[in-house]
N, CA, C and O atoms as a printed pandas DataFrame, in Angstrom:
     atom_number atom_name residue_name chain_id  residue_number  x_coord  y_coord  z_coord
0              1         N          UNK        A               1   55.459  155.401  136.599
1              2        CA          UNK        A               1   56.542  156.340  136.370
2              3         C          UNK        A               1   57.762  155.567  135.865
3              4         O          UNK        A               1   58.132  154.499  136.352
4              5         N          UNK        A               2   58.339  156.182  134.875
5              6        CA          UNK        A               2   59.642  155.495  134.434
6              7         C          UNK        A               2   60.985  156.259  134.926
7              8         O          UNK        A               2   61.121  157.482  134.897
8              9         N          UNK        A               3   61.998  155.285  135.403
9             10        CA          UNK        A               3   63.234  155.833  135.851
10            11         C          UNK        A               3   63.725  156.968  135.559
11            12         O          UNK        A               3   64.190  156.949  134.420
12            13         N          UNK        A               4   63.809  157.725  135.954
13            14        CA          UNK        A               4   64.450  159.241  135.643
14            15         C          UNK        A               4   66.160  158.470  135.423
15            16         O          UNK        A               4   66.793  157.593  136.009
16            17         N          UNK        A               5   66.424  159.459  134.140
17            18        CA          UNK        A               5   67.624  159.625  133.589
18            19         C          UNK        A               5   68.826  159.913  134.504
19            20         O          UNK        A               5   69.088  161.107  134.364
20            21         N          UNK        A               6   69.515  159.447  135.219
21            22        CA          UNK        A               6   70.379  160.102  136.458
22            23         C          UNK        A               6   71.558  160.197  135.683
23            24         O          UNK        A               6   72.169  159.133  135.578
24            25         N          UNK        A               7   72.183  161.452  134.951
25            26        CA          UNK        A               7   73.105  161.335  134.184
26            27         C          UNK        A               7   74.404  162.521  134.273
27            28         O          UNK        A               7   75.306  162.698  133.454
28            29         N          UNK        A               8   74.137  163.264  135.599
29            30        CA          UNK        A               8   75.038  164.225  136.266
30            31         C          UNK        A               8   75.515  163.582  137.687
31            32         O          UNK        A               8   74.873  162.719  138.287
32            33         N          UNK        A               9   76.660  164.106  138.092
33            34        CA          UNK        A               9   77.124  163.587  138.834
34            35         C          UNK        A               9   77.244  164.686  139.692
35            36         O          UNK        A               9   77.724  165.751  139.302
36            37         N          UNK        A              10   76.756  164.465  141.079
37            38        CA          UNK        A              10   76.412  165.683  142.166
38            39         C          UNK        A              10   77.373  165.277  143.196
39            40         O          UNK        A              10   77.787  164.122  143.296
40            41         N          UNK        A              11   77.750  166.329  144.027
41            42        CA          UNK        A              11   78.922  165.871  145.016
42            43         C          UNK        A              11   77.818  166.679  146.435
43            44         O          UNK        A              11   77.588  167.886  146.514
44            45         N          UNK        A              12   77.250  165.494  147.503
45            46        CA          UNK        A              12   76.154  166.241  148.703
46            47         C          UNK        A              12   77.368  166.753  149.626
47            48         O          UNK        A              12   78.342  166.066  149.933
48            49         N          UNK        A              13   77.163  167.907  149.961
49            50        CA          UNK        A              13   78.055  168.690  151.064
50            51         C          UNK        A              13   76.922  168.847  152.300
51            52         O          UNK        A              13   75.695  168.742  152.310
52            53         N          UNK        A              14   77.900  169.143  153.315
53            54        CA          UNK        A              14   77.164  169.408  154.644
54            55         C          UNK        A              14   78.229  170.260  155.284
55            56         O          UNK        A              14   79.426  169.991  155.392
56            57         N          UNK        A              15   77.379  171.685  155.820
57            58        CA          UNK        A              15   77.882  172.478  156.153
58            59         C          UNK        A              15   78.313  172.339  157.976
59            60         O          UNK        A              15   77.458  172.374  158.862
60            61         N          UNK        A              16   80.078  172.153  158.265
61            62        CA          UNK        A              16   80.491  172.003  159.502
62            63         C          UNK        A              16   80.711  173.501  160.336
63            64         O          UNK        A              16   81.254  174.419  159.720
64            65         N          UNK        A              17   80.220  173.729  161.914
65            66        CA          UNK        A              17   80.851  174.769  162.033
66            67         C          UNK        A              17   82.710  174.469  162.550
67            68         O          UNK        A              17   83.312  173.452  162.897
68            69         N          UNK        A              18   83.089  175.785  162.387
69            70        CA          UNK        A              18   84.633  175.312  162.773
70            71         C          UNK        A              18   84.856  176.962  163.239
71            72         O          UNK        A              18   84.491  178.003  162.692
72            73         N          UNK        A              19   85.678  176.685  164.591
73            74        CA          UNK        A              19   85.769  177.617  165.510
74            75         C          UNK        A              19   87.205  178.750  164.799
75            76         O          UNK        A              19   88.263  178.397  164.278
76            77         N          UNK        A              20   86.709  180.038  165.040
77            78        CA          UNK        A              20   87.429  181.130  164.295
78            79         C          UNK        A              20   87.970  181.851  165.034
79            80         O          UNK        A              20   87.855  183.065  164.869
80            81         N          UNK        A              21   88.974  181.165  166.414
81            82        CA          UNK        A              21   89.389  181.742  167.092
82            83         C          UNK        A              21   89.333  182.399  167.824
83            84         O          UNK        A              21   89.979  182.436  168.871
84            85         N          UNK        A              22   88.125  183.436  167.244
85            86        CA          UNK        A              22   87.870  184.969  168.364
86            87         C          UNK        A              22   86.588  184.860  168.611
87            88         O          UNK        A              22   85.737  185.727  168.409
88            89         N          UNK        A              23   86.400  183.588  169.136
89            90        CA          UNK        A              23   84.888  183.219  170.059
90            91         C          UNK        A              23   83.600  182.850  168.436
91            92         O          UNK        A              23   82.419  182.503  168.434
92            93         N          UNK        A              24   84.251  183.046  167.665
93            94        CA          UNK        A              24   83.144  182.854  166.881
94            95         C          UNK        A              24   83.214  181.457  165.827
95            96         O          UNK        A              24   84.127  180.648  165.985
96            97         N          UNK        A              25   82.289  181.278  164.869
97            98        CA          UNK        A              25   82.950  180.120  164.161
98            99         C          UNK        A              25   82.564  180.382  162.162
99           100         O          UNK        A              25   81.642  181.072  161.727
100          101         N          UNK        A              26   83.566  179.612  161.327
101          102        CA          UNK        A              26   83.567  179.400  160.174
102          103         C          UNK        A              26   82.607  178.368  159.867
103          104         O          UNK        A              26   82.327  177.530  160.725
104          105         N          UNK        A              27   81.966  178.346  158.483
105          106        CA          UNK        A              27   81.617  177.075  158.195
106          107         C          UNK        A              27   82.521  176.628  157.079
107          108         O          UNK        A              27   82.920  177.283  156.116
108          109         N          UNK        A              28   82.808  175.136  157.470
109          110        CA          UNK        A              28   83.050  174.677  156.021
110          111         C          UNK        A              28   82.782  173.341  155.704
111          112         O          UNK        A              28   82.760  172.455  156.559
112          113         N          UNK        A              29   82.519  173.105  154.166
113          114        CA          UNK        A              29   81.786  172.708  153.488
114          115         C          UNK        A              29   82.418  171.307  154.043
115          116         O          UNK        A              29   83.466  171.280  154.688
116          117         N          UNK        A              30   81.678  170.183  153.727
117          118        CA          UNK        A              30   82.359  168.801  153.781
118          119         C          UNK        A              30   82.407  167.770  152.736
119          120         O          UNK        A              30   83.632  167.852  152.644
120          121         N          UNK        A              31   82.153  166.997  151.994
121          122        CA          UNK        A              31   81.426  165.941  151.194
122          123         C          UNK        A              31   81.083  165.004  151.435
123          124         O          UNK        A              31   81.990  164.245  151.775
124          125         N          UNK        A              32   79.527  164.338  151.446
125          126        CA          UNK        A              32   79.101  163.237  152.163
126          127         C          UNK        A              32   79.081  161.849  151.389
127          128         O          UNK        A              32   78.619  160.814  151.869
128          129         N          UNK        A              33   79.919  162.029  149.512
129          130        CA          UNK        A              33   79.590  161.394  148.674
130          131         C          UNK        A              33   79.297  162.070  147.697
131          132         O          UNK        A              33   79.337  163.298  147.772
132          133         N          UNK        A              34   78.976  161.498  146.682
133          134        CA          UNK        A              34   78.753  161.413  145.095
134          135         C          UNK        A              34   77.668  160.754  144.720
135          136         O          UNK        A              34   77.752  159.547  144.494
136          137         N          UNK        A              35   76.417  161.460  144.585
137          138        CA          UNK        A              35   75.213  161.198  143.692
138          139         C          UNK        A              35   75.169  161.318  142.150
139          140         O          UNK        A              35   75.854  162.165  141.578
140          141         N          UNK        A              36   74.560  160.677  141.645
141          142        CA          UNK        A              36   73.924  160.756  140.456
142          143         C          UNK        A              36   72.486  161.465  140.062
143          144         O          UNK        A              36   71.528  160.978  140.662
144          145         N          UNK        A              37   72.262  162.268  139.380
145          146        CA          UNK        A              37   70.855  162.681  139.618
146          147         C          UNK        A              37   70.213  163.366  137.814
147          148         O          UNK        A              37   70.805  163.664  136.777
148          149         N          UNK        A              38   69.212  163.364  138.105
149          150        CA          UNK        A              38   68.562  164.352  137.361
150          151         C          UNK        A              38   68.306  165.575  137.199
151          152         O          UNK        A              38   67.113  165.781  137.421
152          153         N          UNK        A              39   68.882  166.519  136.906
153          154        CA          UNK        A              39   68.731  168.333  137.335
154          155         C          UNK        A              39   68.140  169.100  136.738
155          156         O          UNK        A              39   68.795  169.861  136.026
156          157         N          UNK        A              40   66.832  169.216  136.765
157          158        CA          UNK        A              40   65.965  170.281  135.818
158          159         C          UNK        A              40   64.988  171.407  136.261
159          160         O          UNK        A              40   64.089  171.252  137.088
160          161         N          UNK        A              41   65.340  172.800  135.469
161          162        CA          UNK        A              41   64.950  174.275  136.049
162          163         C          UNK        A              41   63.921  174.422  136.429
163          164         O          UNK        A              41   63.185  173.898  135.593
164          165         N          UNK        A              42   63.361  174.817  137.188
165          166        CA          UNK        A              42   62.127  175.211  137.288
166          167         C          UNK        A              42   61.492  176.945  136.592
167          168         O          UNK        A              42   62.123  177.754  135.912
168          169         N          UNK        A              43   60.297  177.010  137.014
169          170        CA          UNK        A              43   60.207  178.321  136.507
170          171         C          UNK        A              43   61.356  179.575  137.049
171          172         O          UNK        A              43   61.968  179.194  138.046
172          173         N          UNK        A              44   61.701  180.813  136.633
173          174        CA          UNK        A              44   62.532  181.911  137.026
174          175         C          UNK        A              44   61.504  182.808  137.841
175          176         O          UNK        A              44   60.285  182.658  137.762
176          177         N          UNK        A              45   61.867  183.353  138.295
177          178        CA          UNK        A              45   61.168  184.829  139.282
178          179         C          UNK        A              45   62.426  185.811  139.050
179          180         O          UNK        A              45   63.623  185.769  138.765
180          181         N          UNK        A              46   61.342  186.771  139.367
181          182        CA          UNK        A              46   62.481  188.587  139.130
182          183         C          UNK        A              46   61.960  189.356  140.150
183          184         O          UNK        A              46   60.740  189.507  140.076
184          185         N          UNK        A              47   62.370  189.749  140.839
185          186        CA          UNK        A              47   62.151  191.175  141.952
186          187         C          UNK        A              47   63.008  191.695  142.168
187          188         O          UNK        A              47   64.120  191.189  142.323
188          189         N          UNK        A              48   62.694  193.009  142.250
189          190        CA          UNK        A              48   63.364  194.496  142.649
190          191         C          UNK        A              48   63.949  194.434  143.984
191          192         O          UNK        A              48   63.281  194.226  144.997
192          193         N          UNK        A              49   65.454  194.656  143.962
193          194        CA          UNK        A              49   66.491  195.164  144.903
194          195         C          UNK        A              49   65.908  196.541  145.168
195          196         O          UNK        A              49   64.818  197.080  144.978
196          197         N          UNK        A              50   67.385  196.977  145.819
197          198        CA          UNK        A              50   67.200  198.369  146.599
198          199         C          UNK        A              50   68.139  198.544  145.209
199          200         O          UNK        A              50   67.126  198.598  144.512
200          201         N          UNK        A              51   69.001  198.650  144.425
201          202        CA          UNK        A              51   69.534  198.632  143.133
202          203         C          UNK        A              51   69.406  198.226  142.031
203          204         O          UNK        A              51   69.428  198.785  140.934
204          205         N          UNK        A              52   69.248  197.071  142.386
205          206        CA          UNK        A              52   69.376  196.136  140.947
206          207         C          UNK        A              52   67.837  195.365  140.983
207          208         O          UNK        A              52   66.906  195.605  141.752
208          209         N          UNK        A              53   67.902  194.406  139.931
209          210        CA          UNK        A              53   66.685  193.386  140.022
210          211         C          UNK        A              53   67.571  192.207  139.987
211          212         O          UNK        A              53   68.507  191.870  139.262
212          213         N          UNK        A              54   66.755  191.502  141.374
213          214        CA          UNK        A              54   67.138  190.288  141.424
214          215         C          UNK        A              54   66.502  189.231  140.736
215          216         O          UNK        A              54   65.285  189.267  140.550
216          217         N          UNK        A              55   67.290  188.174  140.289
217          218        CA          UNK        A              55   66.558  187.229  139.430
218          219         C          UNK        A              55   67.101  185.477  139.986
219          220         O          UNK        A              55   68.246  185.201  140.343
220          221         N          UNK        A              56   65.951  184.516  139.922
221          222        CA          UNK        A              56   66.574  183.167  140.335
222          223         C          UNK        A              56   65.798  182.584  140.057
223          224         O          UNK        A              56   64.615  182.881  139.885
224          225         N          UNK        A              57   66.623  181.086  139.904
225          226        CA          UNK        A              57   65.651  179.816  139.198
226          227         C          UNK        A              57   65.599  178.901  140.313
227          228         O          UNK        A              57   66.495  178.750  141.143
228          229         N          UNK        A              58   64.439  178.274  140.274
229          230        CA          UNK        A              58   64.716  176.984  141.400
230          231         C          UNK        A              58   64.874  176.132  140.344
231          232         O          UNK        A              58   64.464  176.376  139.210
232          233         N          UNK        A              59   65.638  174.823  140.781
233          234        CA          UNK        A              59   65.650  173.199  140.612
234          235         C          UNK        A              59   65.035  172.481  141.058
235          236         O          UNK        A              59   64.578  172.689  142.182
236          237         N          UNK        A              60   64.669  170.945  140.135
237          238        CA          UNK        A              60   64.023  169.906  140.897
238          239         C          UNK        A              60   65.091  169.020  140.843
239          240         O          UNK        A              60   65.520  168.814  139.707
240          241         N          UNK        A              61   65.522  168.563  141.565
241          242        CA          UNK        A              61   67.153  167.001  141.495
242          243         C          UNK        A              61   66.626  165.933  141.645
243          244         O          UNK        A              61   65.862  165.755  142.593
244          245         N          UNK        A              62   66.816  165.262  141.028
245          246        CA          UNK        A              62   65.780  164.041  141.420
246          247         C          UNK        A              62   67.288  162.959  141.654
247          248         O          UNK        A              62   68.190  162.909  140.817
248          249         N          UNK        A              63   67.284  162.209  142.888
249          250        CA          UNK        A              63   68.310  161.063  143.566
250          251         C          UNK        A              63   67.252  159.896  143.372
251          252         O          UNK        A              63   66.117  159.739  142.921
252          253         N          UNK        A              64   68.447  159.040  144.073
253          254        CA          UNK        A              64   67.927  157.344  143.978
254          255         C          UNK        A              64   67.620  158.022  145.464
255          256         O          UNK        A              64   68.215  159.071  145.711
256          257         N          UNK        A              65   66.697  157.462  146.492
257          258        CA          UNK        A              65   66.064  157.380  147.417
258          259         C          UNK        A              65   67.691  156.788  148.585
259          260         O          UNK        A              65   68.680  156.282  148.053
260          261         N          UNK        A              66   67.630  156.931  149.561
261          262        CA          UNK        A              66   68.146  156.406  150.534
262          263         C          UNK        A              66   67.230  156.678  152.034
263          264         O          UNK        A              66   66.417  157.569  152.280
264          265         N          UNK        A              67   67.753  155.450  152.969
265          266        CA          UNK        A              67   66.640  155.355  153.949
266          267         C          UNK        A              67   67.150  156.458  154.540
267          268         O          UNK        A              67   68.202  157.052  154.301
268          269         N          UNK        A              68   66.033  156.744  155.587
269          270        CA          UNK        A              68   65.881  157.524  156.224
270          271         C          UNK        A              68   67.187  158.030  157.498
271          272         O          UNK        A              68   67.622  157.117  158.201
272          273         N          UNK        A              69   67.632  159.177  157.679
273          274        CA          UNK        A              69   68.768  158.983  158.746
274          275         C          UNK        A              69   70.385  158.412  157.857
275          276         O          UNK        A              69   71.361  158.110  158.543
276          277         N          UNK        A              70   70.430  158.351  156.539
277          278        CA          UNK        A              70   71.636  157.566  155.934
278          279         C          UNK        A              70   72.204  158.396  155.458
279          280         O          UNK        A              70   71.614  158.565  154.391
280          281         N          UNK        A              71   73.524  159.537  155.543
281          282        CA          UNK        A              71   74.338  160.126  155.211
282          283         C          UNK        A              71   74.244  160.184  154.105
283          284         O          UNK        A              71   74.574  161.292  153.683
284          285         N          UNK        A              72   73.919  159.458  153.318
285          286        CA          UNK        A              72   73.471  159.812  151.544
286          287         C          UNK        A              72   72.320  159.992  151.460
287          288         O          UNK        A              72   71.879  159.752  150.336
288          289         N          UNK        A              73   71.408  160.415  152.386
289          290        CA          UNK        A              73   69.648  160.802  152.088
290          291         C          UNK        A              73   70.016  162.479  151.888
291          292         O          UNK        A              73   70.463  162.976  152.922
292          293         N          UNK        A              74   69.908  163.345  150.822
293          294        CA          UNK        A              74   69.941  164.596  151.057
294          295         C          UNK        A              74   68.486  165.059  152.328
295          296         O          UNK        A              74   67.451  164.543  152.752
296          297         N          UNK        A              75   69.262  166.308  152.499
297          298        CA          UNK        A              75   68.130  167.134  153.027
298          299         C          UNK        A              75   68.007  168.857  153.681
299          300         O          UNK        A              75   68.943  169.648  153.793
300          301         N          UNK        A              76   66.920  169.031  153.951
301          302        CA          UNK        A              76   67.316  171.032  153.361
302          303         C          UNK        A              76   68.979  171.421  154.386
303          304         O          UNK        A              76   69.750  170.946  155.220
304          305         N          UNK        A              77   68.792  172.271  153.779
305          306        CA          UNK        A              77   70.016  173.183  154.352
306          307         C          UNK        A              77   72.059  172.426  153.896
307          308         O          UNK        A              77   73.199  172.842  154.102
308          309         N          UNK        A              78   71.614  171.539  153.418
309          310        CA          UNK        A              78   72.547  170.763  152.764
310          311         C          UNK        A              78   73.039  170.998  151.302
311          312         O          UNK        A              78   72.295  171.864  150.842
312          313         N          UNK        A              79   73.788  170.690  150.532
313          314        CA          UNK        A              79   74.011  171.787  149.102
314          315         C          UNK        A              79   74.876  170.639  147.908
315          316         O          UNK        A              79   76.039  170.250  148.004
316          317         N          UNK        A              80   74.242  170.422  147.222
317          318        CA          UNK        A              80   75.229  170.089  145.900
318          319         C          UNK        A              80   76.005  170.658  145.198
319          320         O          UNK        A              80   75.841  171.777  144.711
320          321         N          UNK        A              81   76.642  170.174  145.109
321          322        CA          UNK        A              81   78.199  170.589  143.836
322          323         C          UNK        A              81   78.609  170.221  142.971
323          324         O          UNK        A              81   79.131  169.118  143.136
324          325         N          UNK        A              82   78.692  170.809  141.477
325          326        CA          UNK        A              82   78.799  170.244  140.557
326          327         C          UNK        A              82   79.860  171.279  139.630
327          328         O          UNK        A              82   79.507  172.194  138.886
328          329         N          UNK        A              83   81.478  170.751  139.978
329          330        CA          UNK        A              83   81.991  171.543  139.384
330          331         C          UNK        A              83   81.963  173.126  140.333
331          332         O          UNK        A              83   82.016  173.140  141.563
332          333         N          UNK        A              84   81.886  174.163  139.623
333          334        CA          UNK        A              84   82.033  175.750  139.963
334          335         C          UNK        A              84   80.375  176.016  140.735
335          336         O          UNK        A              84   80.068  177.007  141.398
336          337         N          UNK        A              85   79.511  174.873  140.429
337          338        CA          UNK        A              85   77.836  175.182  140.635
338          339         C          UNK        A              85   77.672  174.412  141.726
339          340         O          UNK        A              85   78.110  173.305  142.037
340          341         N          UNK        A              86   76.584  175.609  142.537
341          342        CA          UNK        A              86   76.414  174.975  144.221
342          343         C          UNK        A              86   74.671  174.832  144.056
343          344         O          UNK        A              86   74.069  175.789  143.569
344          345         N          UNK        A              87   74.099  173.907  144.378
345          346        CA          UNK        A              87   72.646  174.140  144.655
346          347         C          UNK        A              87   72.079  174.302  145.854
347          348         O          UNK        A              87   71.715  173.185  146.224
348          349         N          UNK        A              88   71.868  174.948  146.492
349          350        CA          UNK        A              88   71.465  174.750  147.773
350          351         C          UNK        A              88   70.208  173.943  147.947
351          352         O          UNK        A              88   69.380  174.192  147.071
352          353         N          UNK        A              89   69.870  173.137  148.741
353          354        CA          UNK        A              89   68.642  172.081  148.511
354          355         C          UNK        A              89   67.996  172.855  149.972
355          356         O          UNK        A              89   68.442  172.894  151.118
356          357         N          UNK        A              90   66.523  173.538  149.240
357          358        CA          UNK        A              90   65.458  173.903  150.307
358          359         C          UNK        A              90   64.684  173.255  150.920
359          360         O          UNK        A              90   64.278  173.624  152.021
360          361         N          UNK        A              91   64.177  171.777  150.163
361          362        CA          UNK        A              91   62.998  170.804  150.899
362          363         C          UNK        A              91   63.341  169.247  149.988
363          364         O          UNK        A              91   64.027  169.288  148.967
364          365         N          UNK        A              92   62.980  168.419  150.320
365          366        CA          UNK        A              92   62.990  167.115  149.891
366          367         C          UNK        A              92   61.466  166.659  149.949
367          368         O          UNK        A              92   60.529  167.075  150.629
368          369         N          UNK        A              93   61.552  165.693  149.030
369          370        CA          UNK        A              93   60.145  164.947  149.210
370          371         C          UNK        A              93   60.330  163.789  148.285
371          372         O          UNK        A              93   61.160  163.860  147.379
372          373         N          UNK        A              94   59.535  162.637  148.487
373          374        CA          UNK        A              94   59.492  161.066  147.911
374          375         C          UNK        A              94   58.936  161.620  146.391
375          376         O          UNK        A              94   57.976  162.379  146.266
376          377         N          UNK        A              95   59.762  161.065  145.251
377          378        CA          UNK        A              95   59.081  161.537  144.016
378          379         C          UNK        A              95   58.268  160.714  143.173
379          380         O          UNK        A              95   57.546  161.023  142.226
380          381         N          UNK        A              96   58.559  159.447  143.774
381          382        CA          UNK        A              96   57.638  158.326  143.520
382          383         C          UNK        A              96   56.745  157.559  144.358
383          384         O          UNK        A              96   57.257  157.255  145.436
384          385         N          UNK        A              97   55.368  157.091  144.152
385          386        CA          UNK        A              97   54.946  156.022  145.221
386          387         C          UNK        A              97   55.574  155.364  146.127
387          388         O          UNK        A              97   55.393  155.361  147.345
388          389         N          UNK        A              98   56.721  154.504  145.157
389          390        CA          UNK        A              98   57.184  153.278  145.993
390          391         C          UNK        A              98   58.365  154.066  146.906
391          392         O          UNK        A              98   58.817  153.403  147.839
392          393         N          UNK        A              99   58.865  155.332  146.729
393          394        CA          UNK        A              99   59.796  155.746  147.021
394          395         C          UNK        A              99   61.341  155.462  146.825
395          396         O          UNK        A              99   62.237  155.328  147.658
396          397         N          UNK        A             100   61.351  155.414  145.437
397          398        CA          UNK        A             100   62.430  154.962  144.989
398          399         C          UNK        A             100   63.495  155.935  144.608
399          400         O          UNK        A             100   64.626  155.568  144.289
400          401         N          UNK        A             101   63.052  157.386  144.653
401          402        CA          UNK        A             101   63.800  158.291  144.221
402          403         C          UNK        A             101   62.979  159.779  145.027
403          404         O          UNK        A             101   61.822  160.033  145.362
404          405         N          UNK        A             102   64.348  160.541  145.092
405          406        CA          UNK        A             102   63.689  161.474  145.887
406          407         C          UNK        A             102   63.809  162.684  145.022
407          408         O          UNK        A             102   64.747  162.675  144.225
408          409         N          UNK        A             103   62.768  164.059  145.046
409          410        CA          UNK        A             103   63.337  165.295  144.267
410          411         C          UNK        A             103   63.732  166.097  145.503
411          412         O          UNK        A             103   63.353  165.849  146.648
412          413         N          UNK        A             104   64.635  167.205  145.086
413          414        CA          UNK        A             104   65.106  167.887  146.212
414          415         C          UNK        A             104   65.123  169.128  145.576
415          416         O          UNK        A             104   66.021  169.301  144.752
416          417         N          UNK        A             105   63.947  170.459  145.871
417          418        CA          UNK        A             105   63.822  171.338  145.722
418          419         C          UNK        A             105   65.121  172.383  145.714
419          420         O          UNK        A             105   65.245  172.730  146.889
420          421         N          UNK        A             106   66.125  173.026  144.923
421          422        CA          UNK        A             106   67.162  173.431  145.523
422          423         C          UNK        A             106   67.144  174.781  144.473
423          424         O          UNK        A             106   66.506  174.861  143.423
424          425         N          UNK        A             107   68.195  176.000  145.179
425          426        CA          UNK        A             107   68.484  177.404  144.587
426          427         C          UNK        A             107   69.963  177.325  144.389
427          428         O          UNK        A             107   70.730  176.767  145.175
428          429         N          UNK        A             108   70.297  177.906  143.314
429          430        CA          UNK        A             108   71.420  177.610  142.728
430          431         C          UNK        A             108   72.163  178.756  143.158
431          432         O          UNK        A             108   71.677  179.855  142.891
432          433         N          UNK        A             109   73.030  178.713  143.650
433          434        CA          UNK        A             109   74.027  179.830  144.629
434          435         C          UNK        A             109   74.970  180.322  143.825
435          436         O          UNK        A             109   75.507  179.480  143.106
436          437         N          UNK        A             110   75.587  182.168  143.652
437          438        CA          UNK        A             110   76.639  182.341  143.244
438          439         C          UNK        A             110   77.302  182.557  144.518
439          440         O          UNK        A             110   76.840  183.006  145.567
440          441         N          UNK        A             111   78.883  182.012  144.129
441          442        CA          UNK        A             111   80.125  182.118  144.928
442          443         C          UNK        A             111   80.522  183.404  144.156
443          444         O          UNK        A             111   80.435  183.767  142.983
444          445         N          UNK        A             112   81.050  184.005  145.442
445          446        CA          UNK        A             112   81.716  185.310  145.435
446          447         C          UNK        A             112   83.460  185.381  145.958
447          448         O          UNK        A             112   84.059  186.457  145.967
């Protein structure tokens, strides 16, 4: 396998809770750093709302690898940012043998 192109610059967030006063709590976003990566679409899907038709693409992100447990290892439930664009990352997995780079399955979120 040859080096994937890492030529976007991703900002990894991790979602904090933070207490909302009236017994309940906010989340907000944090930044764990600045990746470099590879970002490319996967196939689209379409299904029927109760209104509308919903439509979404997954991503594959491909990172430089970090060990295991290291604040720069993405992983699910965690979200990239790029600019106005959020990815939410669903699963991770080693994208090479040696494990030199990881892809991170992710759904690209609209902010409202």
């Amino acid at each position: 396998m040859s080096a994937p192109r890492l030529n976007r610059r991703l900002v990894l967030e991790e979602a904090q809770r933070v207490a909302d006063g009236s017994g309940g709590f906010a989340l907000n976003w944090v930044a764990l750093g600045v990746l470099w990566a590879l970002v490319r679409p996967g196939s689209g899907r379409e299904r029927a709302g109760e209104f509308v038709t919903l439509s979404s693409v997954g991503y594959r992100i491909t990172v430089r690898a970090a060990p295991e447990n290291a604040p720069s290892r993405p992983k699910p439930d965690q979200r990239f940012r790029e600019g106005g664009r959020v990815f939410r990352i669903t699963a991770v997995t080693e994208c090479d043998a040696r494990g030199h780079y990881l892809t991170c399955f992710a759904q690209e979120e609209v902010l409202s």
